[in-house]
PyMOL Python script that loads the backbone (N, CA, C, O; Angstrom):
from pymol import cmd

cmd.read_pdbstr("""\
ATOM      1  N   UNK A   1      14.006  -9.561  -1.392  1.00  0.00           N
ATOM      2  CA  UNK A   1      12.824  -8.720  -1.531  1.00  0.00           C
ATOM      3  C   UNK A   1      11.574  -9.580  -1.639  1.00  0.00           C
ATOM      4  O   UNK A   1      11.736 -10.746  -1.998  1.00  0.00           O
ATOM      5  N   UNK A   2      10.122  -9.066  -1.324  1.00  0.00           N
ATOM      6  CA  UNK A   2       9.010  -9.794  -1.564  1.00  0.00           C
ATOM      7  C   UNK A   2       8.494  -8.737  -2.253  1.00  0.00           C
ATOM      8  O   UNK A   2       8.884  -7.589  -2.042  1.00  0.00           O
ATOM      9  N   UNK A   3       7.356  -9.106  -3.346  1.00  0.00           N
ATOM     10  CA  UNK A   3       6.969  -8.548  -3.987  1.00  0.00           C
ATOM     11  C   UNK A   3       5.215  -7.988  -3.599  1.00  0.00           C
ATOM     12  O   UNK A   3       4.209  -8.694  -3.528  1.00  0.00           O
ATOM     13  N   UNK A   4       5.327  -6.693  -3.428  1.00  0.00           N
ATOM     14  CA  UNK A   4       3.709  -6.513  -2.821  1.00  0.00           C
ATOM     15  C   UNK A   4       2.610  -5.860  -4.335  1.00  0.00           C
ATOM     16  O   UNK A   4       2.952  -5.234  -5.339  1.00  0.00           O
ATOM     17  N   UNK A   5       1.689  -6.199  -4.030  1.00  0.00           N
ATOM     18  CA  UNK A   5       0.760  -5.094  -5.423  1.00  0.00           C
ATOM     19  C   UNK A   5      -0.169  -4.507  -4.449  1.00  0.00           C
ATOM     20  O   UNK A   5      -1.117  -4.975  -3.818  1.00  0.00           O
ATOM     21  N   UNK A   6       0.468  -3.151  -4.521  1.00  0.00           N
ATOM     22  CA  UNK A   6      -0.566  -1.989  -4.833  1.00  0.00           C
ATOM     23  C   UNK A   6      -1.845  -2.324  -4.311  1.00  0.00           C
ATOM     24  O   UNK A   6      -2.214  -2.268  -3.138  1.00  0.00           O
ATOM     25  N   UNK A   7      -2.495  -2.688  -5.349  1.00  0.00           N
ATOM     26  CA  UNK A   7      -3.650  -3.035  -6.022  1.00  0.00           C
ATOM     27  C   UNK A   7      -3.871  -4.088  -5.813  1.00  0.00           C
ATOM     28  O   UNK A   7      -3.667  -4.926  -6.692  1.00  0.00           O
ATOM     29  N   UNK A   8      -4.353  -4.435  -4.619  1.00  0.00           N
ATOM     30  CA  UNK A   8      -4.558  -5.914  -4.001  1.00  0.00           C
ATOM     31  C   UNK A   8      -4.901  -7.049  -4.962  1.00  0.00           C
ATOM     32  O   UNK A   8      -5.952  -6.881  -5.581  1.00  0.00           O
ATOM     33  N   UNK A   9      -4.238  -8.148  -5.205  1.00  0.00           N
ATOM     34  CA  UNK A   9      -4.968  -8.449  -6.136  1.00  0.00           C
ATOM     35  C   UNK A   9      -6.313  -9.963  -5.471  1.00  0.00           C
ATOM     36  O   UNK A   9      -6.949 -10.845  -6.048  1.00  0.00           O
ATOM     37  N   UNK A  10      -6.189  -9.584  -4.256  1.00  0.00           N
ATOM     38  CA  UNK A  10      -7.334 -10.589  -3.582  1.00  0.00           C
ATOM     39  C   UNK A  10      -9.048  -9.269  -3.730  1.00  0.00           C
ATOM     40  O   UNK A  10     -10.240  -9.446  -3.481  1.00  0.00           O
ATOM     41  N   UNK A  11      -8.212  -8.012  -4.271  1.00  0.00           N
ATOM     42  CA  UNK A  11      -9.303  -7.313  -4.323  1.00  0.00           C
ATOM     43  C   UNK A  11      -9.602  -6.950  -5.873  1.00  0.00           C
ATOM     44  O   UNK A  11     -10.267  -5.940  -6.106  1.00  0.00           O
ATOM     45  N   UNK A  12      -9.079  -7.828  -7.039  1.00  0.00           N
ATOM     46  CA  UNK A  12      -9.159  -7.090  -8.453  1.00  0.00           C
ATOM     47  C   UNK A  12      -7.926  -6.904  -9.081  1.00  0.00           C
ATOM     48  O   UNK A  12      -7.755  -6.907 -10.300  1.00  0.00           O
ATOM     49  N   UNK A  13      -6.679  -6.666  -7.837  1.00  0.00           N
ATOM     50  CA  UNK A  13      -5.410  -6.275  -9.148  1.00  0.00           C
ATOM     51  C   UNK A  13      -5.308  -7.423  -9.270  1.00  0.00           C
ATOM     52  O   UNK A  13      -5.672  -8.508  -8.817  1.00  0.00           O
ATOM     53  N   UNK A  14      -4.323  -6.631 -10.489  1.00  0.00           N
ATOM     54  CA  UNK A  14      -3.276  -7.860 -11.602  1.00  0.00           C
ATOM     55  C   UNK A  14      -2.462  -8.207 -10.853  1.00  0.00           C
ATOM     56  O   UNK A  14      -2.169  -7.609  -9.818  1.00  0.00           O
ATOM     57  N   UNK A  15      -1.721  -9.725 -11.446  1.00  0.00           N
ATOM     58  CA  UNK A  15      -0.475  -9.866 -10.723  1.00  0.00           C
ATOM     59  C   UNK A  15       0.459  -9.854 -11.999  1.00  0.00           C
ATOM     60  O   UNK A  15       0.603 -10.735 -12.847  1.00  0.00           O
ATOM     61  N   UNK A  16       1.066  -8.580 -11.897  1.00  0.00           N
ATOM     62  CA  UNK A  16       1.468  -8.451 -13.516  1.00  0.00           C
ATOM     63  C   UNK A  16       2.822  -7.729 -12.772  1.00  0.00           C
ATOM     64  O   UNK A  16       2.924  -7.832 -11.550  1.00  0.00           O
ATOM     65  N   UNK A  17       3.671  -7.126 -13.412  1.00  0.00           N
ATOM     66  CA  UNK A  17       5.175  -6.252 -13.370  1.00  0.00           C
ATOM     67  C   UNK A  17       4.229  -4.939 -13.435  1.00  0.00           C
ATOM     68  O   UNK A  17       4.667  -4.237 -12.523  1.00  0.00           O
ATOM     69  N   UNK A  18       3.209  -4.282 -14.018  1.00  0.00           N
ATOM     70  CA  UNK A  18       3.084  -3.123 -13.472  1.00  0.00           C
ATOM     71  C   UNK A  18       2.394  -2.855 -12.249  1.00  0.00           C
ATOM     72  O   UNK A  18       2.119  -1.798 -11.681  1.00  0.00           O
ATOM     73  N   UNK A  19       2.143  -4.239 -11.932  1.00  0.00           N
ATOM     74  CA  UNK A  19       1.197  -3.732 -10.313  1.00  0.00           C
ATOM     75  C   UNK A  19       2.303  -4.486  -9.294  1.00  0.00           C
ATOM     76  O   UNK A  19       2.031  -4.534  -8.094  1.00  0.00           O
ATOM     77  N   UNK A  20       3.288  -4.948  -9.686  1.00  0.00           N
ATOM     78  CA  UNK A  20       4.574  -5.136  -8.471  1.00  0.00           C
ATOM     79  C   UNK A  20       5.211  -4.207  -7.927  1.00  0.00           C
ATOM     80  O   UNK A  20       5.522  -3.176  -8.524  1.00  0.00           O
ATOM     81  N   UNK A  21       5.479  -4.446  -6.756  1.00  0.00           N
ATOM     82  CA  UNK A  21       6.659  -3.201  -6.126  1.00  0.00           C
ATOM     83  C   UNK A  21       7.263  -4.236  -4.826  1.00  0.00           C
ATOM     84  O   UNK A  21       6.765  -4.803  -3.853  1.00  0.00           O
ATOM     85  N   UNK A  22       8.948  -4.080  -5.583  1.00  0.00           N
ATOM     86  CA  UNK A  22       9.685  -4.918  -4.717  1.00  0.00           C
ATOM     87  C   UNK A  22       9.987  -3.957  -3.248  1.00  0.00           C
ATOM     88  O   UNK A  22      10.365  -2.786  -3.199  1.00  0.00           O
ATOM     89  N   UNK A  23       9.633  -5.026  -1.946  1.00  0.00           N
ATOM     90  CA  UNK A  23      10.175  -4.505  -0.852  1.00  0.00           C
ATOM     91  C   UNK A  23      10.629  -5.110   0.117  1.00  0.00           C
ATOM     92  O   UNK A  23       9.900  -6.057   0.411  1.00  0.00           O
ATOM     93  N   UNK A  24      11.486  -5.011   0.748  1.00  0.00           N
ATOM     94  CA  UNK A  24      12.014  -5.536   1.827  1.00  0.00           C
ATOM     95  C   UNK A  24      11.083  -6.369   2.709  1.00  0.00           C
ATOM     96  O   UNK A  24      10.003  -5.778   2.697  1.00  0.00           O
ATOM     97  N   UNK A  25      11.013  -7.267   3.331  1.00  0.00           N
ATOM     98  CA  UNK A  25      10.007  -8.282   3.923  1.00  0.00           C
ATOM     99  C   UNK A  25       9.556  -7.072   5.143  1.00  0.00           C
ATOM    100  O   UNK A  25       8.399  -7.184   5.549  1.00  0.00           O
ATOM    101  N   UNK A  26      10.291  -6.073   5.670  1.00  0.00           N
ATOM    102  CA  UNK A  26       9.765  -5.388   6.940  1.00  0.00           C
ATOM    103  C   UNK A  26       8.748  -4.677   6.407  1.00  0.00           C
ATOM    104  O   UNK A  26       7.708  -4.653   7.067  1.00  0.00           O
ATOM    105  N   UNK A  27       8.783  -4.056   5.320  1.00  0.00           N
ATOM    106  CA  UNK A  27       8.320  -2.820   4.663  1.00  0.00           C
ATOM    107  C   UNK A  27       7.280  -3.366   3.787  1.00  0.00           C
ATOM    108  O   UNK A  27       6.303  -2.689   3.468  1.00  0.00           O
ATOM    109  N   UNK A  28       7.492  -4.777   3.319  1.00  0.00           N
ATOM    110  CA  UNK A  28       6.087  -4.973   2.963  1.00  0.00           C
ATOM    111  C   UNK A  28       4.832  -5.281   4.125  1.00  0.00           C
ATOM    112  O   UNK A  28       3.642  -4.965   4.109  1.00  0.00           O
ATOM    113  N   UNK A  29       5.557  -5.951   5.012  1.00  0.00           N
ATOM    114  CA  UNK A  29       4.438  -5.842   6.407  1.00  0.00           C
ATOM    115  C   UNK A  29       4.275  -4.233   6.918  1.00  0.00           C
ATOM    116  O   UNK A  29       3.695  -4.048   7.988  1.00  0.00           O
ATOM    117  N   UNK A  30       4.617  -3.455   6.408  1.00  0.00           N
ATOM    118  CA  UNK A  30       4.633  -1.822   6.688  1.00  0.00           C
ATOM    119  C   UNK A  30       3.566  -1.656   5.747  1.00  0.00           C
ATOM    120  O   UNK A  30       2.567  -0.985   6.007  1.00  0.00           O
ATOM    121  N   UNK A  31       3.807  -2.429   4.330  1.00  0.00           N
ATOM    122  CA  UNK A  31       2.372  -1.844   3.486  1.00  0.00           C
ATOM    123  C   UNK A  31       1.170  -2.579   3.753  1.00  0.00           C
ATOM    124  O   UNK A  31       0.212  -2.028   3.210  1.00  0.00           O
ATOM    125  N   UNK A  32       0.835  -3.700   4.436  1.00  0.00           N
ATOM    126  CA  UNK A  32      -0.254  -4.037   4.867  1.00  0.00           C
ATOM    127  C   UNK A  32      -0.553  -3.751   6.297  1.00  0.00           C
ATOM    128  O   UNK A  32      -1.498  -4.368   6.791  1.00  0.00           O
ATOM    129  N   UNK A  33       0.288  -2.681   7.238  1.00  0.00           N
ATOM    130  CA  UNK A  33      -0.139  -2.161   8.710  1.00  0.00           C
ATOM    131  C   UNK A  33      -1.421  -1.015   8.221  1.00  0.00           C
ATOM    132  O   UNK A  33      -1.116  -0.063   7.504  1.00  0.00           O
ATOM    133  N   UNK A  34      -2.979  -1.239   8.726  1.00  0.00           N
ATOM    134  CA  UNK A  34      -3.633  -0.114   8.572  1.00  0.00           C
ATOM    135  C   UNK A  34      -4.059   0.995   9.224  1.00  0.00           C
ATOM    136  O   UNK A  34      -5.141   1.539   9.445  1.00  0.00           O
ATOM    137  N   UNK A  35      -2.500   1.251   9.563  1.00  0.00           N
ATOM    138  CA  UNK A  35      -2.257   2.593  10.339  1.00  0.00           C
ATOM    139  C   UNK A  35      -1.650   3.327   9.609  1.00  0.00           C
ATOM    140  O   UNK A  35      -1.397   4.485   9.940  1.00  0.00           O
ATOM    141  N   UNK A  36      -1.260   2.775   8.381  1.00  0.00           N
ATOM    142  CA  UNK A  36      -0.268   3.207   7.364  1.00  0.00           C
ATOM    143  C   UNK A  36      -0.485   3.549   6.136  1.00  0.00           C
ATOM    144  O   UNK A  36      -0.911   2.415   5.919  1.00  0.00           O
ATOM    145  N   UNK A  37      -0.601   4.111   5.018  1.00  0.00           N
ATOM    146  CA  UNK A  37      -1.033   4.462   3.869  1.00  0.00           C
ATOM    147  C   UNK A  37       0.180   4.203   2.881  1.00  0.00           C
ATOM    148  O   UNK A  37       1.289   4.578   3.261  1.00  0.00           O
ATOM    149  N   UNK A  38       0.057   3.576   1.611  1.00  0.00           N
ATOM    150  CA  UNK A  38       1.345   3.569   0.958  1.00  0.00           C
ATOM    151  C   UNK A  38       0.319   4.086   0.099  1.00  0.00           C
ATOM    152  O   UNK A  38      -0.909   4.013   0.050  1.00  0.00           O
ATOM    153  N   UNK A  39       1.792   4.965  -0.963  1.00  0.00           N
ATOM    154  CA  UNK A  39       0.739   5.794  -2.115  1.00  0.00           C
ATOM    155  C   UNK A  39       2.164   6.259  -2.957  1.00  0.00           C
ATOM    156  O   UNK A  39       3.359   6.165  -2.676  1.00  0.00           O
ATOM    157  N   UNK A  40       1.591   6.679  -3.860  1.00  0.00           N
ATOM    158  CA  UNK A  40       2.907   7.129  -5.257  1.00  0.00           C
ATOM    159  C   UNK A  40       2.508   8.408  -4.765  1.00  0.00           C
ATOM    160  O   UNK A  40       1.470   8.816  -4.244  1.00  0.00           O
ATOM    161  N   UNK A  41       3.804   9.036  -5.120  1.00  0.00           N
ATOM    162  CA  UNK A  41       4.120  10.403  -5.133  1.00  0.00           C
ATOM    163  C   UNK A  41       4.162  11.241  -6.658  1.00  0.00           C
ATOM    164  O   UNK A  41       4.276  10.659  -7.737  1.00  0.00           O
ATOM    165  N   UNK A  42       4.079  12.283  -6.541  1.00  0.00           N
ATOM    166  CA  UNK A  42       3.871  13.093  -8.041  1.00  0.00           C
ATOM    167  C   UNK A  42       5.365  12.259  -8.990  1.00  0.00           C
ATOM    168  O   UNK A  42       5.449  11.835 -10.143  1.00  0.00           O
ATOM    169  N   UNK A  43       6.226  12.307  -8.001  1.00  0.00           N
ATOM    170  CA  UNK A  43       7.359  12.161  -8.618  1.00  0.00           C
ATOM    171  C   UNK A  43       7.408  10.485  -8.959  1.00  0.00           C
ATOM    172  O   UNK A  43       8.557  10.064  -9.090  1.00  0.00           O
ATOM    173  N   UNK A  44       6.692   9.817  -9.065  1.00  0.00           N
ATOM    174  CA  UNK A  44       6.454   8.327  -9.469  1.00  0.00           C
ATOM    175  C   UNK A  44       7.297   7.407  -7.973  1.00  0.00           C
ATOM    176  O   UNK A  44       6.999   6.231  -8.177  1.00  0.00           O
ATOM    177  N   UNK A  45       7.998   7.458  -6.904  1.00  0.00           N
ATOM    178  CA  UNK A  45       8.251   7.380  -5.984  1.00  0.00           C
ATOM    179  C   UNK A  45       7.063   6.826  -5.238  1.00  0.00           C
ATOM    180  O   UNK A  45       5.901   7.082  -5.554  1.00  0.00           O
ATOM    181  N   UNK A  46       7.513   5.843  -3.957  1.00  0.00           N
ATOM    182  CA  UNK A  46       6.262   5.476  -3.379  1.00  0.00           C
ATOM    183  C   UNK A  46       6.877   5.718  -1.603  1.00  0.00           C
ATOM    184  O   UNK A  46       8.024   5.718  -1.157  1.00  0.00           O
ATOM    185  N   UNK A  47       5.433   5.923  -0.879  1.00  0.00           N
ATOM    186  CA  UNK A  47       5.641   6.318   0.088  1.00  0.00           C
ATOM    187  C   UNK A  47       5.079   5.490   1.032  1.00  0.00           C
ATOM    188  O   UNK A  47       4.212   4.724   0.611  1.00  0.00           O
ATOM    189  N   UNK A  48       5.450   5.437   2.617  1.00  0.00           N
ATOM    190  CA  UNK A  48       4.890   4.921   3.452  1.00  0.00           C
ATOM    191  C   UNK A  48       4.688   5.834   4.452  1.00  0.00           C
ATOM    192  O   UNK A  48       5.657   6.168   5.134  1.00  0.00           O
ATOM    193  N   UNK A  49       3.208   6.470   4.740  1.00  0.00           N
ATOM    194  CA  UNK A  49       2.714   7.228   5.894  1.00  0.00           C
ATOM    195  C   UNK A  49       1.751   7.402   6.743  1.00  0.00           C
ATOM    196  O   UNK A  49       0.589   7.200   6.391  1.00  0.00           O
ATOM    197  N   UNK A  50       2.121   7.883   8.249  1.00  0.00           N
ATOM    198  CA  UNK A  50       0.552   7.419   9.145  1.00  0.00           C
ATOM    199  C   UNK A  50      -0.417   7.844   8.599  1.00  0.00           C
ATOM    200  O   UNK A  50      -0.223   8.758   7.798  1.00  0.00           O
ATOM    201  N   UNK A  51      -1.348   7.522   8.739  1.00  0.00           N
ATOM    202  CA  UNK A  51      -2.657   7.535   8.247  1.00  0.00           C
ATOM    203  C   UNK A  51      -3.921   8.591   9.017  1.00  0.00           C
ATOM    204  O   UNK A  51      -4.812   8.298   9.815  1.00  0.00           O
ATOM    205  N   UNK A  52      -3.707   9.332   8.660  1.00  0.00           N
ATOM    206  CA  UNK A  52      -4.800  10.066   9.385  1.00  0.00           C
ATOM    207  C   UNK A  52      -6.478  10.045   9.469  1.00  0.00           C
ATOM    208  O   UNK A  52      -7.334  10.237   8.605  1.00  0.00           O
ATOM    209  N   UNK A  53      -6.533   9.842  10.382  1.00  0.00           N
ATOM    210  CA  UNK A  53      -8.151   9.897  10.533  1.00  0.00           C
ATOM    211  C   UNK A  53      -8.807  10.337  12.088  1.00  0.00           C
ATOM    212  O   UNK A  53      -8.185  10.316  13.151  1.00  0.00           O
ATOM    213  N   UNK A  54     -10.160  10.713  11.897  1.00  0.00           N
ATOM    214  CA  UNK A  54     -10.716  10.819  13.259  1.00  0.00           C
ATOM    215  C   UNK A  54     -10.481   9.871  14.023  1.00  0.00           C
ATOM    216  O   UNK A  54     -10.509   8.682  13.704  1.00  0.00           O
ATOM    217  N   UNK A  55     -10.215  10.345  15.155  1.00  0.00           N
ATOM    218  CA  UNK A  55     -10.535   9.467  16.578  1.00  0.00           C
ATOM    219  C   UNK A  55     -11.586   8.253  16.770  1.00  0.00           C
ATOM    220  O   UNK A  55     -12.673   8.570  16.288  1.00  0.00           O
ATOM    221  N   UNK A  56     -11.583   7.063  17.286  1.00  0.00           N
ATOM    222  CA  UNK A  56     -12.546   6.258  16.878  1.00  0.00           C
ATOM    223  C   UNK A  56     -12.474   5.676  15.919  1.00  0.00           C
ATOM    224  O   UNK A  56     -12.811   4.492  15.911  1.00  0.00           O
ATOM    225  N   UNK A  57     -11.949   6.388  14.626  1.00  0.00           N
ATOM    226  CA  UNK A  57     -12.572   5.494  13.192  1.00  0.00           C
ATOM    227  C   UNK A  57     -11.816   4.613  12.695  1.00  0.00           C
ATOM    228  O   UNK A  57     -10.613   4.788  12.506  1.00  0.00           O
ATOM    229  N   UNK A  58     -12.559   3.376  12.381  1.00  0.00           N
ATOM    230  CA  UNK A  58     -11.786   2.402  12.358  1.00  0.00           C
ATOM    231  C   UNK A  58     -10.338   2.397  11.222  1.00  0.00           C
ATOM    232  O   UNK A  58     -10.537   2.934  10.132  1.00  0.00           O
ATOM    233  N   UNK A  59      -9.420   2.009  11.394  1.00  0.00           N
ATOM    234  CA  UNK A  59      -8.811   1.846  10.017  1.00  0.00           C
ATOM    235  C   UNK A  59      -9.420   1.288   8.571  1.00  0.00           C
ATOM    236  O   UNK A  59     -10.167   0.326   8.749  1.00  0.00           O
ATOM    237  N   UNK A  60      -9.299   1.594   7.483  1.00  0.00           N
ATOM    238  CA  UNK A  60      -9.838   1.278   6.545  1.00  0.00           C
ATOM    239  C   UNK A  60      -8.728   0.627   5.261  1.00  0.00           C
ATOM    240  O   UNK A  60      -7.848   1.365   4.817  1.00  0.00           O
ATOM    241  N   UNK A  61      -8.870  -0.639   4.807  1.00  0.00           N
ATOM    242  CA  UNK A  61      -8.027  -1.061   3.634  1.00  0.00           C
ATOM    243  C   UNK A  61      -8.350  -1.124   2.586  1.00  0.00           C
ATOM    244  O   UNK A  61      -8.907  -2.068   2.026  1.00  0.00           O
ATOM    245  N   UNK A  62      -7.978   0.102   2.075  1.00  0.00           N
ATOM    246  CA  UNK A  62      -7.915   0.433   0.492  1.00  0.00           C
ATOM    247  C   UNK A  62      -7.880  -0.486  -0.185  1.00  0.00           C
ATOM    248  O   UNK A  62      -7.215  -1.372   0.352  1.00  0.00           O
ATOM    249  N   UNK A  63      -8.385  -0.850  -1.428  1.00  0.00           N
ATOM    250  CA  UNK A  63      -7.792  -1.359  -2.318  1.00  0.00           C
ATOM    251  C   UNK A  63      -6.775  -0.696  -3.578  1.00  0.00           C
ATOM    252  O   UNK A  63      -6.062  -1.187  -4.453  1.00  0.00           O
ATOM    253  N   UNK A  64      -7.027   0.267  -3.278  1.00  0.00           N
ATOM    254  CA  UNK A  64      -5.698   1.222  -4.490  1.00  0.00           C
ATOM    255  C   UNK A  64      -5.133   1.741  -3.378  1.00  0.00           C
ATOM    256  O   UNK A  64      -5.821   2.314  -2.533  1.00  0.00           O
ATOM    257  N   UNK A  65      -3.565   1.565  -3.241  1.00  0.00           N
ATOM    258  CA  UNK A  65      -3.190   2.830  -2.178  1.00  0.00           C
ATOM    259  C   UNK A  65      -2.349   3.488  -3.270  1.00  0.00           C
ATOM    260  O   UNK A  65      -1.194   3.689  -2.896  1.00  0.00           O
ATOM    261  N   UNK A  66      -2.585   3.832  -4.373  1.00  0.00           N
ATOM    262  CA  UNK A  66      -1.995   5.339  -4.965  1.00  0.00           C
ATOM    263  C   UNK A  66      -2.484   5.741  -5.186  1.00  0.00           C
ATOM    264  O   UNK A  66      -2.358   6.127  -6.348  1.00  0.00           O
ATOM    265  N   UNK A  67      -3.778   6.239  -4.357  1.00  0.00           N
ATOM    266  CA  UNK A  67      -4.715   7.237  -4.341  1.00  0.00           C
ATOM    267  C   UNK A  67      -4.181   8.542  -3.691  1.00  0.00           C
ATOM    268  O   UNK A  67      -4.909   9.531  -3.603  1.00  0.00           O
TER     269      UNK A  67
END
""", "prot")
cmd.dss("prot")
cmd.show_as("cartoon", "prot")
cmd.util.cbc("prot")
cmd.orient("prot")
């Protein structure tokens, strides 16, 4: 596993155990594709999904994706 944060920490996060989330080396290059949105679910679960936006607009990289 490689360990990704959330909460970028080249943008502010911690590099602490609550801003880790272990993932598979594919799936962490899945959480930095910005076509892709990773985000927690109600159910504390985390997700990986396309990203919707207008036509044209550029992709944008969050710095929180459990928004």
């Amino acid at each position: 596993t490689e360990i990704h944060h959330p909460h970028w920490w080249s943008r502010g996060g911690k590099t602490n155990l609550d801003n880790a989330l272990p993932l598979c080396g594919h799936h962490h290059q899945r959480a930095h594709d910005t076509n892709l949105d990773l985000h927690r679910r109600p159910d504390g679960e985390w997700s990986l999904d396309r990203r919707r936006r207008p036509p044209g607009l550029p992709a944008a990289r969050p710095d929180e994706a459990s928004r």
